[in-house]
C-alpha positions in Angstrom: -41.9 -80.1 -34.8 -39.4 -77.1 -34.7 -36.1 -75.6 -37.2 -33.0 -77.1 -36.6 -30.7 -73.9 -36.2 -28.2 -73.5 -39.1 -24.5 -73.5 -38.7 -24.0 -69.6 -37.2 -22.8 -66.7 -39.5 -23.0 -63.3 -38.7 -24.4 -61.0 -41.7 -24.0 -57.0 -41.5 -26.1 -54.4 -43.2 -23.6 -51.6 -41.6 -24.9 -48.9 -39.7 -27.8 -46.8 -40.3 -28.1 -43.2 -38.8 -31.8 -43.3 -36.8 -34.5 -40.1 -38.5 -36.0 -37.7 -36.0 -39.5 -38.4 -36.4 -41.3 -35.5 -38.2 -45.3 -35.0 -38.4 -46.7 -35.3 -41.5 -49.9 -34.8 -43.3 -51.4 -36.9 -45.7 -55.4 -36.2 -46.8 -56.9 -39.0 -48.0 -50.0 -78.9 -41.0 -47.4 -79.7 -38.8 -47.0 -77.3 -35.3 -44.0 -74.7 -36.1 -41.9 -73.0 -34.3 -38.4 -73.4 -35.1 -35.0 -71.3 -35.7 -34.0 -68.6 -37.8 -32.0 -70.5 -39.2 -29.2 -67.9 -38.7 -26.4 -67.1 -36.9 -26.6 -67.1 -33.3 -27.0 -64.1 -31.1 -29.0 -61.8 -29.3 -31.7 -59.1 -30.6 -30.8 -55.7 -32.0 -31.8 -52.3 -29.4 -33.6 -50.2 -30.4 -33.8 -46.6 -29.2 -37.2 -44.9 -27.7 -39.8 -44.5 -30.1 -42.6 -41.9 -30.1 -46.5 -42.2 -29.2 -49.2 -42.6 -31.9 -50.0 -38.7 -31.6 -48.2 -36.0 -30.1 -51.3 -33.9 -30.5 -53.8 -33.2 -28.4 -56.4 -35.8 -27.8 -60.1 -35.8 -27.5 -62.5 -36.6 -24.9 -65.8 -38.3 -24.9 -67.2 -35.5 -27.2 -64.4 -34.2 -29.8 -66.3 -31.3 -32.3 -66.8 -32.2 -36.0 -63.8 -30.2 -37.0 -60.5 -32.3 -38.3 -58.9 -34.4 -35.8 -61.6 -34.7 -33.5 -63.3 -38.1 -32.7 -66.8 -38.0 -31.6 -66.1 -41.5 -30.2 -63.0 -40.5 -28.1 -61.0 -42.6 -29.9 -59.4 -41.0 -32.4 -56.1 -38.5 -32.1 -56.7 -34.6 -32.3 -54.5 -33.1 -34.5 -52.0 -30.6 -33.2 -52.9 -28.4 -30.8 -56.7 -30.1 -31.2 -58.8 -29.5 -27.9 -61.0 -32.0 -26.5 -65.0 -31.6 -26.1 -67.8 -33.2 -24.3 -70.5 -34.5 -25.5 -69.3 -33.1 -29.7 -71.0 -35.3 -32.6 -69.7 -36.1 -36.1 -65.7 -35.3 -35.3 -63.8 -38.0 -37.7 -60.8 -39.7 -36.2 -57.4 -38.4 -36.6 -54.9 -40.6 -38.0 -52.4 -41.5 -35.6 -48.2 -40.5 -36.1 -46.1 -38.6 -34.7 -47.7 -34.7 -34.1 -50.8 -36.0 -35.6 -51.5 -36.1 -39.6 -55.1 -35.9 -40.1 -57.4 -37.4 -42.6 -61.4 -37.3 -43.1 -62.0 -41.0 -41.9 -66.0 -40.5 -42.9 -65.5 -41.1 -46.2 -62.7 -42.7 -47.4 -62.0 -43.6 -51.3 -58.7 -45.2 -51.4 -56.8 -48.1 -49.8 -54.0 -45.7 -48.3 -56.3 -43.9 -46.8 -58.1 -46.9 -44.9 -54.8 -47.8 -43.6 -53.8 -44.3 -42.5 -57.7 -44.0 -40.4 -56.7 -47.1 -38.6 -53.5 -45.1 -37.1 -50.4 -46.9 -38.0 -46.8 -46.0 -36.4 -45.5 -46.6 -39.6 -46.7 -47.1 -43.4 -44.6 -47.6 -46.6 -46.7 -47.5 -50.0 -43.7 -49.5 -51.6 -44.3 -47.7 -54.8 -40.1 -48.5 -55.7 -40.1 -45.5 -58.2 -36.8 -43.7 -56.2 -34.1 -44.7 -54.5 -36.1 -44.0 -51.2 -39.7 -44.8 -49.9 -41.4 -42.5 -47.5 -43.4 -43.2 -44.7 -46.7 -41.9 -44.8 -47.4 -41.5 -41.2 -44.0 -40.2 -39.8 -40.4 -40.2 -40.8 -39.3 -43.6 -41.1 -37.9 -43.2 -44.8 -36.4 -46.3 -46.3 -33.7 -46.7 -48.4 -33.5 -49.4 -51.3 -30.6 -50.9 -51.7 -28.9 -53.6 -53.8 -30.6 -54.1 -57.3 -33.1 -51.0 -57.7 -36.8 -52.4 -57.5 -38.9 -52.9 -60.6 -42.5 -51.8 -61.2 -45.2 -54.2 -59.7 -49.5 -53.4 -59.8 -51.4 -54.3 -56.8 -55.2 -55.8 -57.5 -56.5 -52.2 -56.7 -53.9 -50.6 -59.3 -51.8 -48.7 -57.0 -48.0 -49.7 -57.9 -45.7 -51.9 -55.6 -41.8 -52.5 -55.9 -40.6 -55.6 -57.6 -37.7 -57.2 -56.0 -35.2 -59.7 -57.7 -34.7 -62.2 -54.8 -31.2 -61.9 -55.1 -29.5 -58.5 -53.9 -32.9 -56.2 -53.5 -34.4 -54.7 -50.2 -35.9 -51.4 -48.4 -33.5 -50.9 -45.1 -35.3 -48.7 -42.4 -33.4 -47.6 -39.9 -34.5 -49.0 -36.7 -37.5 -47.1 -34.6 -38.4 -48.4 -31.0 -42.4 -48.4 -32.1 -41.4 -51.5 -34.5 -40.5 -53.2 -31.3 -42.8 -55.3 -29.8 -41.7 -54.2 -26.0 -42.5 -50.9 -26.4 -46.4 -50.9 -26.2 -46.7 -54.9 -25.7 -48.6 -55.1 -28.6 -47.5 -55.0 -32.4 -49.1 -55.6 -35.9 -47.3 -55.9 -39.0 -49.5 -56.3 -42.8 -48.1 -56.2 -46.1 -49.1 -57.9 -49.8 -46.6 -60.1 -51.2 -46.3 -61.5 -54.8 -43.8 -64.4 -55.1 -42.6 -64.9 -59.0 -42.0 -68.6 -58.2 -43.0 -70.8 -55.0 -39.9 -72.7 -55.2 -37.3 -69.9 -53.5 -33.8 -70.1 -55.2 -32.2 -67.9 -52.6 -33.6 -69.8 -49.6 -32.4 -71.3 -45.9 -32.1 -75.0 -45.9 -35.2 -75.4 -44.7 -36.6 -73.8 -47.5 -37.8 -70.5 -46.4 -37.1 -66.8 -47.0 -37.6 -63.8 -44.8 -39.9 -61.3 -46.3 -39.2 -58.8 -44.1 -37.8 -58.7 -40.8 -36.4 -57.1 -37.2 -33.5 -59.3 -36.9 -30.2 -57.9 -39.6 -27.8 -59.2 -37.8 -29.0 -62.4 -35.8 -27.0 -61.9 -32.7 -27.8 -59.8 -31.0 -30.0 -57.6 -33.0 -33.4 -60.1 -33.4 -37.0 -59.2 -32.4 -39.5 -60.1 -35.0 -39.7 -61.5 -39.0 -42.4 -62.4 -41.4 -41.7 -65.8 -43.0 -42.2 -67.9 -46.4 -41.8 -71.6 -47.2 -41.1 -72.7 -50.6 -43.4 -75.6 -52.0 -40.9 -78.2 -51.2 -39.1 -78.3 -48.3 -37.1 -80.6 -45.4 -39.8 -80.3 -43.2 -42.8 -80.3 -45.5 -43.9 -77.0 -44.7 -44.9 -76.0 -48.3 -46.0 -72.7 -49.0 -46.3 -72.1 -45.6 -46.5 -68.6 -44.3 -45.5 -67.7 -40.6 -44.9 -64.8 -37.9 -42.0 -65.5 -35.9 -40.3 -63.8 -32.7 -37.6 -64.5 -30.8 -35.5 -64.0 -28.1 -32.7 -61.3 -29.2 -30.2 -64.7 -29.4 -32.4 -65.6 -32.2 -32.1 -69.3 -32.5 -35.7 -70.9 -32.2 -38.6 -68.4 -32.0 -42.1 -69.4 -31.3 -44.2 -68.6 -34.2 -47.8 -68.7 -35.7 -47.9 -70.5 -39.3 -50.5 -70.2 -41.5 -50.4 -73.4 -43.6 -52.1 -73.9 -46.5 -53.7 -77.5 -48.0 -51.6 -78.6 -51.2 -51.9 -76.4 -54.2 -53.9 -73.7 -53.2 -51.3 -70.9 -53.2 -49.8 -69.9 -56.6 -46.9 -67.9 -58.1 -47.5 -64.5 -59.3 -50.6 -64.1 -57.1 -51.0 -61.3 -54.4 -51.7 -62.7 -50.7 -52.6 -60.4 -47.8 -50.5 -61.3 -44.9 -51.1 -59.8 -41.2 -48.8 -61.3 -38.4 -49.7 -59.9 -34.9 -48.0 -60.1 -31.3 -48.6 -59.3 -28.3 -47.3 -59.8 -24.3 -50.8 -59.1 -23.0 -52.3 -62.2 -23.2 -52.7 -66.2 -24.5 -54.5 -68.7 -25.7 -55.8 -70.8 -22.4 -53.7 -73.7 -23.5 -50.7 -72.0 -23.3 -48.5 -73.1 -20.6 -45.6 -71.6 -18.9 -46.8 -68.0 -19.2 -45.7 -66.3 -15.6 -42.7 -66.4 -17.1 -43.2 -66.2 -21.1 -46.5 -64.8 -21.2 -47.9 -63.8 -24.5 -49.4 -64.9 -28.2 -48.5 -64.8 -32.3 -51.4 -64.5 -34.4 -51.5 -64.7 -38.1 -54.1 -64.4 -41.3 -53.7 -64.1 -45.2 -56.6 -63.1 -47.0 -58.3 -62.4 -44.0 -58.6 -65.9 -42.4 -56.9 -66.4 -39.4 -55.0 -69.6 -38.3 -56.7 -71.2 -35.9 -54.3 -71.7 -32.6 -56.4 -74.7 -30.9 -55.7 -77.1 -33.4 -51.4 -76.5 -32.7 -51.1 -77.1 -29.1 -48.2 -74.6 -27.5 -47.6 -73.2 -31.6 -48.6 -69.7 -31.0 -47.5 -68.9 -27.6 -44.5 -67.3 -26.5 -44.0 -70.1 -24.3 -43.6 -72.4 -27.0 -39.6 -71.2 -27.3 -39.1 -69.6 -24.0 -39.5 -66.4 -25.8 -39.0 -62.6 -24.0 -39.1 -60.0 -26.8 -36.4 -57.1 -26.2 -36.2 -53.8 -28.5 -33.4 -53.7 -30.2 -31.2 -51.5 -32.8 -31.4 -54.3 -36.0 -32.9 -52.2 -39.1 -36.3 -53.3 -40.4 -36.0 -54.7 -44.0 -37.9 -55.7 -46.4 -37.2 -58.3 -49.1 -34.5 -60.0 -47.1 -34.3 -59.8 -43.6 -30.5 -60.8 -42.9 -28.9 -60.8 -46.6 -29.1 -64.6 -46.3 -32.5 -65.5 -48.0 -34.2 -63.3 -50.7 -37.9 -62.6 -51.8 -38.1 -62.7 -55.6 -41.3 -60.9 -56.1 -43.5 -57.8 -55.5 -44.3 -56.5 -52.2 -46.5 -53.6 -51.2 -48.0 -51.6 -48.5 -46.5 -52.3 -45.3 -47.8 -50.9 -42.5 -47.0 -51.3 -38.4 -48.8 -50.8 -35.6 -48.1 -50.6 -32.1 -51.9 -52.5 -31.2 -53.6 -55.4 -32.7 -55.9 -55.1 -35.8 -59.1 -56.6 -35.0 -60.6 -59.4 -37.5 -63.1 -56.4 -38.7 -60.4 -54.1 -39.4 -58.6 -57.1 -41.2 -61.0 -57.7 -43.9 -62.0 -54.2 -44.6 -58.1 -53.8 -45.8 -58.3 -56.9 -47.7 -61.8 -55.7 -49.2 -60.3 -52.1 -50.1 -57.7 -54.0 -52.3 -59.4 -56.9 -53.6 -63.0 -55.9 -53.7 -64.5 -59.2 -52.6 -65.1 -60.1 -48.5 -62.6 -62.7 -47.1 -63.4 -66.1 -47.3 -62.3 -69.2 -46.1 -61.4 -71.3 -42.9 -59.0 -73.2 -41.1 -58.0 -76.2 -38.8 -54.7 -77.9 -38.8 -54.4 -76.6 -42.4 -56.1 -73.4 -44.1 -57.9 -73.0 -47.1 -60.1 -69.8 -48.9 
């Protein structure tokens, strides 16, 4: 089954004046696919992005001082040198110039995150009128009705939004862009106040967050939730779309869940990855389309066999381009709203593996993933 597109409208956030990125340091079941249901158009550009690290970057050997990874794969901090054959160097966390964390022994959630080298990372504390990024200078701006105060499982605060006017705008960056490094990982924990969406599409779903403002022609990327009922019975279902930058259908990876087991005022985990690398054997059409959407919440991951071409960029023809659309969170396009909390967001320009996965959810929650799924999921 796949969206019917909606009726086309344009929506404008305005434009937003790109950051130069600054180093910082920080210690520490029905097959989907389908529109956005939008206005038509093509993707938003965005401009060049930077690299993980500016720094210097180990070797095989990397000494034990900060920065250094004794593995070789960890970022040097700036100016670090690289070694042969060095023991007991912790990896750097990734960013622009290099902020650098002991990875050896690490105590809070953020600081899990930041050893696993995202591009980008947004504690969504909502107390000011901006939020910082923790790994370079990708500030966010809230906008509409100021956030409220939210408590993630661990303790640490998240922003509340009202699902009617609410959102963090970040001004576009090219290492949100799928293109750039032909693999990308998005992860944030979302809170809904109701599972029946009052500012929704007419299929029922709201955007979360989102690399599309403007439809036409700014769309890359979005992270998507269904309301309990919906047109195309899709309830509760949560999804990681991409599309071409015409938005219109986007081929997708949905994570849907048997009847009744998500609930309002709960927080869920959810990790949507892409990538132009590689597929699933069963994709077809992929000389021309090639590539894959992967999704989890909680840290169980869809599972792609039992939904034919859903999860394959081949499914809709897709070719992500960088474009110049904003990311934002709590809408994507001003034309659906998340009433609820949302915290920690983080990007990356590689794919999380399933280890790295539940360790995040673990750090939060305390308790292992568990769970499974075929055509439908369950935990």
């Amino acid at each position: 089954m796949r969206n019917r597109p909606r009726r086309s409208r344009t929506v404008s956030f305005g434009t937003v004046a790109a950051l130069t990125l600054v180093a910082t340091t920080l210690l520490a079941g029905a097959c989907g696919g389908g529109s956005t249901g939008t206005a038509s158009g093509t993707g938003g550009a965005i401009a060049t992005g930077g690299t993980t690290d500016t720094g210097g970057t180990t070797g095989s050997g990397g000494t034990t001082g900060t920065g250094g990874a004794a593995t070789g794969t960890g970022d040097a901090a700036m100016g670090g040198s690289s070694g042969q054959g060095g023991e007991g160097g912790a990896p750097g966390v990734g960013g622009s110039g290099g902020a650098t964390t002991s990875c050896a022994s690490l105590t809070t959630y953020d600081q899990m995150i930041l050893c696993d080298q995202p591009v980008a990372y947004w504690a969504m504390k909502g107390t000011a009128s901006t939020e910082p990024d923790l790994v370079a200078n990708n500030t966010g701006t809230y906008k509409g009705a100021a956030p409220t105060a939210a408590t993630l499982p661990n303790g640490d605060a998240a922003a509340h939004f009202d699902g009617s006017t609410g959102y963090l705008t970040i001004p576009s960056n090219a290492v949100f862009s799928l293109p750039t490094t032909h693999s990308l990982t998005w992860e944030g924990w979302i809170n809904a106040d109701t599972l029946q969406f009052p500012n929704a599409s007419s299929d029922g779903y709201i955007d979360w967050m989102g690399k599309c403002a403007d439809y036409s022609p700014t769309c890359e990327w979005e992270a998507r939730m269904y309301s309990t009922t919906t047109s195309e019975s899709r309830p509760n279902r949560m999804s990681a779309y991409i599309f071409n930058s015409t938005a219109m259908l986007g081929s997708a990876a949905d994570w849907q869940p048997v009847d009744n087991l998500i609930k309002a005022s709960t927080w869920y985990h959810v990790v949507g990855e892409y990538t132009t690398l590689n597929q699933p054997s069963d994709c077809t059409g992929t000389t021309m389309y090639p590539g894959s959407i992967n999704v989890w919440v909680n840290g169980v991951e869809w599972d792609q066999a039992e939904h034919g071409q859903t999860g394959c960029m081949s499914q809709y023809n897709v070719v992500p381009v960088a474009n110049g659309s904003p990311l934002n969170i709590g809408t994507m396009a001003g034309d659906t709203w998340f009433p609820g909390a949302i915290g920690k967001v983080a990007i990356y320009d590689k794919l999380l593996t399933q280890a790295q996965i539940n360790a995040h959810y673990k750090a939060m929650t305390s308790q292992s993933p568990t769970g499974s799924c075929s055509a439908s999921c369950s935990f």
